[in-house]
C-alpha positions in Angstrom: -208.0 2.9 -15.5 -208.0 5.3 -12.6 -209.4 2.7 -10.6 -207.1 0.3 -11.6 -203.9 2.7 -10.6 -205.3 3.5 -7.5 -205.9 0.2 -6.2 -202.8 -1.1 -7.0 -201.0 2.1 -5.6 -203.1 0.8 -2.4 -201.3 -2.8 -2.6 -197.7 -0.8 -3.1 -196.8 -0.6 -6.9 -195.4 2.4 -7.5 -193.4 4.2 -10.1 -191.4 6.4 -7.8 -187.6 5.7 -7.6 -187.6 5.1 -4.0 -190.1 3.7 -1.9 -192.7 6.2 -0.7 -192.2 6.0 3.8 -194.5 4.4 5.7 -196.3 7.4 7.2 -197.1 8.8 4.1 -200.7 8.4 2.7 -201.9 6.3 0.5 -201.7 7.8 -3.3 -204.5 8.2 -5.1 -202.4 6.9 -8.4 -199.1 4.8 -8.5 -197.9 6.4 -11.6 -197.3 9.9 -12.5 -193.7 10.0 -11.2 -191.8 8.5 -13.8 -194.5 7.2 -16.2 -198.1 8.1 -17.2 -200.8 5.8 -19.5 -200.4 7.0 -22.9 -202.4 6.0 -25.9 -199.7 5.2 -29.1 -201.7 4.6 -32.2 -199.1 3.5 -34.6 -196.6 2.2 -31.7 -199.1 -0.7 -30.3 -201.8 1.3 -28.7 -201.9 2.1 -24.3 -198.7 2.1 -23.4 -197.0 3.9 -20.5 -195.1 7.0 -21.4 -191.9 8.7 -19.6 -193.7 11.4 -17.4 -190.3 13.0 -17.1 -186.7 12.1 -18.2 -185.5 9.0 -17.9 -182.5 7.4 -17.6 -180.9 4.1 -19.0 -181.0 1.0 -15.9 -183.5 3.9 -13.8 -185.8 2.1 -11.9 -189.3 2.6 -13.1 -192.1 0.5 -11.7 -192.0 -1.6 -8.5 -194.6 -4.1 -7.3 -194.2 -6.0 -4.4 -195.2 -9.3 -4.3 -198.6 -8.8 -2.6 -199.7 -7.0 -5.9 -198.5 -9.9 -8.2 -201.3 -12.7 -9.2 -199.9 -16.0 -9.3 -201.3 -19.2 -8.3 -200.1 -19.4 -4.7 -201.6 -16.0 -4.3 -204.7 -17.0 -5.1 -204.9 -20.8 -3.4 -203.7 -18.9 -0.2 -206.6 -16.3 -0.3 -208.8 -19.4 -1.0 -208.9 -22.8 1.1 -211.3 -24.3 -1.8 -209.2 -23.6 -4.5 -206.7 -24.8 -2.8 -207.9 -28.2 -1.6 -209.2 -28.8 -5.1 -205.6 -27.4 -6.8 -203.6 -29.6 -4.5 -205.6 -32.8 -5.2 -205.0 -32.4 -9.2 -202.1 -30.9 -9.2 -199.9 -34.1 -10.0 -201.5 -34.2 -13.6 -201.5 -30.3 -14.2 -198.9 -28.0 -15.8 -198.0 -24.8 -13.7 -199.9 -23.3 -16.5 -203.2 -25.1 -16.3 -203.3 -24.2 -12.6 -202.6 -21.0 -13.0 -205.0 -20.7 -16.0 -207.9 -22.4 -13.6 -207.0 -19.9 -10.7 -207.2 -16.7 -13.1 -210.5 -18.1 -14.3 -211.4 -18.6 -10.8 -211.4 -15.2 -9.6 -213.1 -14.3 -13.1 -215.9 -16.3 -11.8 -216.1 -14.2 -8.3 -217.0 -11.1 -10.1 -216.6 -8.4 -8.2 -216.1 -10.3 -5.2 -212.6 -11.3 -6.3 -209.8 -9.0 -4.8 -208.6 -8.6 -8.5 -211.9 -7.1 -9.9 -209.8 -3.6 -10.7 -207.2 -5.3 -12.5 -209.7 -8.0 -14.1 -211.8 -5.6 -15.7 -208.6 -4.0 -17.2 -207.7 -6.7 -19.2 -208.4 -7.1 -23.0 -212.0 -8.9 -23.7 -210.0 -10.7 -26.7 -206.3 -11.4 -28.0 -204.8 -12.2 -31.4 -202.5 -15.2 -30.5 -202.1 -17.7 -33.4 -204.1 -19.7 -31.3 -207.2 -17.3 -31.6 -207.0 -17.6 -35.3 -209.5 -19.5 -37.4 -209.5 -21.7 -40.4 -209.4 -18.9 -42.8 -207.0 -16.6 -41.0 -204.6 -19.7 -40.6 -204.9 -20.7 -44.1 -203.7 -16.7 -45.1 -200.5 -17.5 -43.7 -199.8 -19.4 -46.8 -196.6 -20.8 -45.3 -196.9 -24.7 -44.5 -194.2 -24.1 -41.5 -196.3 -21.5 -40.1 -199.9 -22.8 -40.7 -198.9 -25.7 -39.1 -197.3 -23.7 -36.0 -200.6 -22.4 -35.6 -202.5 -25.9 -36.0 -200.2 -27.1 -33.2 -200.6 -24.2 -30.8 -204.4 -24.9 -30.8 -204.4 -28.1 -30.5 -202.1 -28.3 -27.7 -204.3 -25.5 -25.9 -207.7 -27.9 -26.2 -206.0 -30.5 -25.0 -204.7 -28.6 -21.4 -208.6 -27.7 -21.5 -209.6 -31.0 -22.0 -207.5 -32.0 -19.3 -208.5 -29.3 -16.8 -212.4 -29.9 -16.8 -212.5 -32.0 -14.2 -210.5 -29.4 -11.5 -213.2 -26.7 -13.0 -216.0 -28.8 -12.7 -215.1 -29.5 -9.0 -214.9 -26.2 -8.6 -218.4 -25.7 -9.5 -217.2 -23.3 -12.6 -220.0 -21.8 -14.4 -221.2 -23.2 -17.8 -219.6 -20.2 -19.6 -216.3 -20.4 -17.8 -215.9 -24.0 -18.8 -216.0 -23.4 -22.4 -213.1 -23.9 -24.6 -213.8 -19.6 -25.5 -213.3 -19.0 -22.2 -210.2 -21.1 -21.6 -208.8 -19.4 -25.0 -208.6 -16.2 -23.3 -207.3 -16.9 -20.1 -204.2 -19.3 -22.1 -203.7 -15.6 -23.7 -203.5 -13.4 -20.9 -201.2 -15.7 -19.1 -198.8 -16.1 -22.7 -198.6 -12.7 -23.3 -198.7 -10.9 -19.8 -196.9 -12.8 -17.4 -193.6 -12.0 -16.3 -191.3 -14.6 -15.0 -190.8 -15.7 -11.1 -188.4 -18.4 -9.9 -190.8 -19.6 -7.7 -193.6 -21.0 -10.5 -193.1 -22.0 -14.1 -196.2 -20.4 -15.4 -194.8 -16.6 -14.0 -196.8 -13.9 -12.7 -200.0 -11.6 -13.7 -198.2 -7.9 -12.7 -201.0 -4.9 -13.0 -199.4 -1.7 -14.4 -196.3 -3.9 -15.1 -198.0 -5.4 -17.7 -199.5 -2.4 -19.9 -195.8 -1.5 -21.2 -195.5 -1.9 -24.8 -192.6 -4.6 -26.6 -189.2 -3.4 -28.2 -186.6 -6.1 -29.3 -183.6 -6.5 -27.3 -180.4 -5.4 -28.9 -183.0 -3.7 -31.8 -180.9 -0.3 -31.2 -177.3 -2.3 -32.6 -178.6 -5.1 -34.6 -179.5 -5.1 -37.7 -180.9 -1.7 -37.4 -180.4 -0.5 -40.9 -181.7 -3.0 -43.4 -178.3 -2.7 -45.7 -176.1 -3.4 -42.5 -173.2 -5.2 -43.4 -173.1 -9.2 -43.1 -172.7 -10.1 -39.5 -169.1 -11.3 -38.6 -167.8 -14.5 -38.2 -167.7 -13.9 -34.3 -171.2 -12.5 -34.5 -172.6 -15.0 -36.6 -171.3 -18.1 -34.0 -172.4 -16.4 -31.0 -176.3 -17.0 -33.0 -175.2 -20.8 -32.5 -174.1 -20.4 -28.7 -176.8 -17.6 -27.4 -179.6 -18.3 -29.2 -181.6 -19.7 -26.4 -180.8 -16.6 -24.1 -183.8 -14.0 -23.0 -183.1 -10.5 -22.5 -185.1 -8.9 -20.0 -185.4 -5.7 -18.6 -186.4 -6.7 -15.1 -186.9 -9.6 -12.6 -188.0 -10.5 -9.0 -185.5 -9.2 -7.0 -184.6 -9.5 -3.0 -186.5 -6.7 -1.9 -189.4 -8.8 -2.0 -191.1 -6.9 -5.6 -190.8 -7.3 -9.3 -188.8 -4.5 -10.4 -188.6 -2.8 -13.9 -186.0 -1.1 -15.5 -185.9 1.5 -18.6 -183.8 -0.7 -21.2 -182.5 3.1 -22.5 -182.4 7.2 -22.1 -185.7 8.5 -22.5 -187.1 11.9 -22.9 -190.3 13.5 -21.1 -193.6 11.8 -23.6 -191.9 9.0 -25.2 -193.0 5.5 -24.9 -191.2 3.5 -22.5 -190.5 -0.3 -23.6 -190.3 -3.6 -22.3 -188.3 -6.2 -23.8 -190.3 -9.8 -23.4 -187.2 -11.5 -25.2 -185.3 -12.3 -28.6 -188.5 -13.8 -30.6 -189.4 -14.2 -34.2 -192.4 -12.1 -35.6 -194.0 -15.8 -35.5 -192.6 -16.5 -31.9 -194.1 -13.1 -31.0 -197.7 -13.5 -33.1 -197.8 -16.9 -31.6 -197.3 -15.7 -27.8 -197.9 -12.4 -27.7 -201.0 -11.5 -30.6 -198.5 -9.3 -32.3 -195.8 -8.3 -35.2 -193.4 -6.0 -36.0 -192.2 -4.1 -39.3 -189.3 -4.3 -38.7 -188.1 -7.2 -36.1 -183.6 -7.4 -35.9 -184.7 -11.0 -34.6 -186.8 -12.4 -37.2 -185.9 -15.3 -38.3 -187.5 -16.3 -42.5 -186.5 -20.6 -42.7 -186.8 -22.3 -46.3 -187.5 -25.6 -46.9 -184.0 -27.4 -46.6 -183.7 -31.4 -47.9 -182.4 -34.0 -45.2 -179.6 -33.9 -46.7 -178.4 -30.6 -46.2 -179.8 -30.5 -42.2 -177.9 -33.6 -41.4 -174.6 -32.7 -43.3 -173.3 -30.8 -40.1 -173.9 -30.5 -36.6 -176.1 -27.2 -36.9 -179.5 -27.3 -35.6 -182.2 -26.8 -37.9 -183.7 -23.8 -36.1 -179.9 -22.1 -37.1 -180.5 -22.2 -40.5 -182.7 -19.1 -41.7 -182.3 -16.0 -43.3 -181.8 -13.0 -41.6 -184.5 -9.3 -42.3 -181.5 -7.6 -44.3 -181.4 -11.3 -47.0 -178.4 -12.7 -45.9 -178.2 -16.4 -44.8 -177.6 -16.8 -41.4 -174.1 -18.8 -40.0 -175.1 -22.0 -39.9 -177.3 -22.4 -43.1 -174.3 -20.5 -45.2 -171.7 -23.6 -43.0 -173.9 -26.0 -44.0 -174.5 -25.4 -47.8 -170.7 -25.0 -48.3 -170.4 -28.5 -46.5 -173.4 -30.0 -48.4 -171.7 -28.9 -52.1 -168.7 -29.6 -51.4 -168.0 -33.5 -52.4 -168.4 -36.4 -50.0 -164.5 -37.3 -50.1 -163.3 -33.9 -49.5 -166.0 -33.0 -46.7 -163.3 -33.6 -43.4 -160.8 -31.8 -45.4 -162.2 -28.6 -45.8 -164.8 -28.9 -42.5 -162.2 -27.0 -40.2 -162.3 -24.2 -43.1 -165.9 -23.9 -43.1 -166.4 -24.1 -39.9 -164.1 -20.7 -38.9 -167.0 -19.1 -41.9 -164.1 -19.4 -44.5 -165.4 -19.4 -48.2 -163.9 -22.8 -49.8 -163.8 -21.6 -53.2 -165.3 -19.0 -55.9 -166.9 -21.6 -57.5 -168.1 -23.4 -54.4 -169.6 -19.9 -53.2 -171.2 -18.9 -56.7 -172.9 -22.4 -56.7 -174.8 -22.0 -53.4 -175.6 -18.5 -54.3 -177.5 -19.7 -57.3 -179.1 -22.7 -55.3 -180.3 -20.0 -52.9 -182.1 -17.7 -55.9 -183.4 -21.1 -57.0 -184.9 -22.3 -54.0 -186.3 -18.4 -53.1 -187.4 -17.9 -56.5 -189.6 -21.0 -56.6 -190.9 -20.8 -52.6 -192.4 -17.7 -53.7 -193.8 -19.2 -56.9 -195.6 -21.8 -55.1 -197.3 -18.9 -52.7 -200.9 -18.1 -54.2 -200.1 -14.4 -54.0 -197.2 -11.7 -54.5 -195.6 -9.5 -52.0 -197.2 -6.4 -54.5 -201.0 -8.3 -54.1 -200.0 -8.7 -50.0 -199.3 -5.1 -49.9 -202.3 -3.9 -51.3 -204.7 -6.1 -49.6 -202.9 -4.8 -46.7 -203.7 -0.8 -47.4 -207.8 -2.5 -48.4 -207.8 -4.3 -44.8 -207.2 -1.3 -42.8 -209.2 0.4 -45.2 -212.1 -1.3 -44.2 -211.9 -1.8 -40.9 -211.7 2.3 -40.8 -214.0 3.5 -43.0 -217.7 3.4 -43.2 -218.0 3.9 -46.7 -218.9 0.8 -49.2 -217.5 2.8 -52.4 -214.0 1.7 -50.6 -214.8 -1.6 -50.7 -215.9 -1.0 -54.7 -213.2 1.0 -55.7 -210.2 -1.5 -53.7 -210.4 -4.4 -56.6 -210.7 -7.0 -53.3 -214.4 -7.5 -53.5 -213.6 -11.3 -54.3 -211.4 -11.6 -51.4 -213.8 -9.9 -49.2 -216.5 -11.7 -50.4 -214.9 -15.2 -49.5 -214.1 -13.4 -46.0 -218.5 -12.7 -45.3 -219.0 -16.5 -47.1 -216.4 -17.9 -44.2 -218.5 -16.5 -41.4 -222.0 -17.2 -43.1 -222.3 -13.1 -43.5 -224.4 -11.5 -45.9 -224.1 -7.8 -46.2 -225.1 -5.1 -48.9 -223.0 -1.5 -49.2 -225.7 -0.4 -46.7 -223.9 -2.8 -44.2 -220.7 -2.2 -44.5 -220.5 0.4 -41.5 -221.8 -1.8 -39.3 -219.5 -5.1 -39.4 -220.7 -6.7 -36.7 -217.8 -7.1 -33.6 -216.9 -10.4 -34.7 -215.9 -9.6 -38.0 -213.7 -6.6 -37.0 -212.1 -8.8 -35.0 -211.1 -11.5 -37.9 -210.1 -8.5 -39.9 -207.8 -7.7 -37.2 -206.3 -11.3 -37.3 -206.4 -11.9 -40.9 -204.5 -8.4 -41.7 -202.0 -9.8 -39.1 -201.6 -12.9 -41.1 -200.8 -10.9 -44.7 -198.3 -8.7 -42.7 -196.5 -11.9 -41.8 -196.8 -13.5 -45.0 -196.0 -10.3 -47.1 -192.8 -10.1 -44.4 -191.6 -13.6 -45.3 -192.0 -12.7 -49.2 -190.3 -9.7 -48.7 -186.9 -10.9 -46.9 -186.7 -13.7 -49.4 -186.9 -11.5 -52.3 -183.7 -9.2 -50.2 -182.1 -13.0 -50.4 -182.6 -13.1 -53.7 -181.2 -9.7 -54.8 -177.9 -10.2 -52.1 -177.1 -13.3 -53.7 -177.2 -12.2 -57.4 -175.2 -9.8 -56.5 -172.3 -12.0 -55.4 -172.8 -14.1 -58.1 -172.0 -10.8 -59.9 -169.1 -9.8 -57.3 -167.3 -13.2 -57.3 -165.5 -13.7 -60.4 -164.6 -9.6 -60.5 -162.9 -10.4 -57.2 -161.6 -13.4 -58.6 -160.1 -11.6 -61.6 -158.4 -8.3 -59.9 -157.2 -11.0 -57.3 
């Protein structure tokens, strides 16, 4: 790491607030003036700290463009690269190429010009796409086993489609493997920061070690008993959906520059936000989840019929963290039991997120218990089994004692994990798991956490509507 900061303080990233003049000497460190590497166990592990206090919009990190790796970088320091790029580029995504550049200079070893940062990066990820045939199937959700199916297959293809470029380039045999293209499709999803200039963003060194907060996780949804959004709140979700909140960008002055989203205080960890994503958006790009996410999103199985009622796009019709259906999916179940006849009578009423009727509302309350009730019948376990498997995963992958795996109750479900990877082990193993395995622990305890997430907000769904169907005809009655 200190040979990572001091080479890029050599190419001109730097945490100070203003640029350092030109006759000064090169720092031995370009950090140390408003942040410091930190290590945050239970808040997603190195991350960069406030080395002082910090204010909200304060300019933290700046790295020129020189210090950024992007695929125009590279091609330029390289005439073969390039002439080899350029020829297949017509066929290529701005990702493939910058994927085939980034396992380019991997090749050069130390040779490259980014061996410092190189050797930083993480020897594996937990992207969906990382995930095997067991840790997909512990999803248990069909919508998000089959995200995961799709994000693989998608990434084999680009490979399959990229061979030839690495081949000219005379790649070696390990570097052409689908492993290998694996982790450089993760480094690029979850580090790159976007440029104007190229589609598939930039690598930034020290940019890229901060740690991800939610946008707006400091007003919404923060508590999880905060009232029912409004109606103005809830149609903005239809409007803004697609927006990304950022906390930084390419900017004139020629560098990447990165801003603290908030007031912090001398130690604390200082946050990036990547943009608004689901806890599968971000365990799909990023190898990650959180506890507690103000922009998950939990979708149910909806008939035809109810998604083609309205105009509402499908992706609009969840439930939020706190149990309460979200805008549209409340719109479109009033429309959807309200008879075909009356439908354009009462669509301007349901549109403005006016309830039709008592009866109308207590009837899609009790569809909604229904339909929660019996998703999480259908799920091979409950969000009680999830939790405890949870507490036995990270048991195990801390402990070196087999008695924990004894006394847990999980020896079936750990068994199944060894028979997956063709591993045999006695007690006197179970301290030395071999890197492998540790690593599908990792992945599999990210998988319960989502599933046991899911259960858990549609349970909330369940317990908010009973309790209008409980409200409603009191209302009714003092009304």
């Amino acid at each position: 790491m200190e040979a990572l900061l001091k080479w890029a303080a050599e190419l001109g990233v730097s945490d100070s607030p203003s640029p350092s003049p030109p006759s000064s000497s090169s720092p031995s460190s370009c950090l140390g003036r408003s942040l410091v590497v930190a290590d945050f166990p239970d808040a997603g592990g190195r991350g960069l700290a406030a080395a002082r206090d910090l204010r909200r919009s304060e300019l933290v990190l700046r790295a020129p463009r020189a210090a950024l790796l992007t695929s125009d970088r590279v091609t330029a320091d390289d005439p073969r690269i390039a002439a080899c790029v350029s020829a297949h580029r017509p066929r290529l995504s701005s990702v493939q190429i910058l994927i085939v550049c980034l396992l380019a200079e991997v090749g050069k070893g130390r040779n490259s010009v980014w061996y410092p940062y190189l050797s930083q990066l993480p020897s594996y990820y937990t992207i969906l796409a990382t995930f095997n045939d067991f840790e997909v199937e512990a999803l248990q959700v069909d919508d998000a086993i089959w995200v995961a199916q799709k994000a693989k297959s998608a990434i084999k293809s680009d490979w399959e489609d990229a061979m030839p470029l690495m081949k000219e380039l005379e790649f070696k045999p390990k570097l052409l493997m689908f492993k290998s293209w694996l982790w450089a499709f993760a480094t690029v999803s979850s580090r790159t920061l976007h440029i104007a200039w190229d589609e598939a963003g930039c690598l930034c060194p020290v940019g890229d070690l901060f740690n991800y907060a939610a946008p707006d996780d400091d007003t919404l949804l923060e508590e999880e008993d905060t009232a029912e959004l409004t109606n103005c709140q809830q149609k903005n979700e239809m409007t803004n959906s697609s927006e990304r909140l950022t906390d930084g960008g390419y900017e004139d002055s020629n560098a990447y520059c990165l801003y603290a989203r908030k007031n912090y205080k001398k130690g604390e960890q200082v946050l990036l936000g990547y943009g608004t994503y689901s806890n599968l958006e971000l365990l799909e790009h990023y190898g990650f989840l959180l506890g507690k996410n103000p922009n998950e999103k939990t979708f149910i199985e909806l008939d035809l019929d109810i998604c083609s009622v309205g105009t509402w796009p499908k992706d609009l019709m969840y439930i939020h963290p706190n149990g309460h259906p979200s805008f549209a999916l409340l719109c479109a179940l009033r429309l959807w039991s309200t008879p075909t006849n009356r439908r354009k009578a009462v669509s301007h009423q349901i549109y403005s997120g006016s309830m039709l009727s008592t009866e109308n509302e207590m009837g899609i309350m009790k569809w909604l218990i229904s339909k929660c009730e019996g998703t999480l019948q259908q799920l091979p376990t409950t969000v009680e089994f999830d939790e405890s498997l949870l507490v036995f995963l990270r048991t195990i992958q801390n402990s070196s004692n087999c008695r924990d795996v004894k006394r847990s109750g999980f020896e079936q479900e750990f068994a199944v994990f060894l028979r997956f990877h063709r591993v045999e082990l006695d007690c006197s193993g179970y301290n030395q798991l071999p890197v492998r395995l540790l690593r599908s622990l990792e992945r599999w305890e990210l998988a319960v956490q989502w599933r046991c997430n899911y259960k858990k907000t549609l349970k909330k769904c369940i317990s908010y509507c009973e309790s209008l169907v409980h409200e409603l005809p009191l209302q009714l009655n003092q009304q």
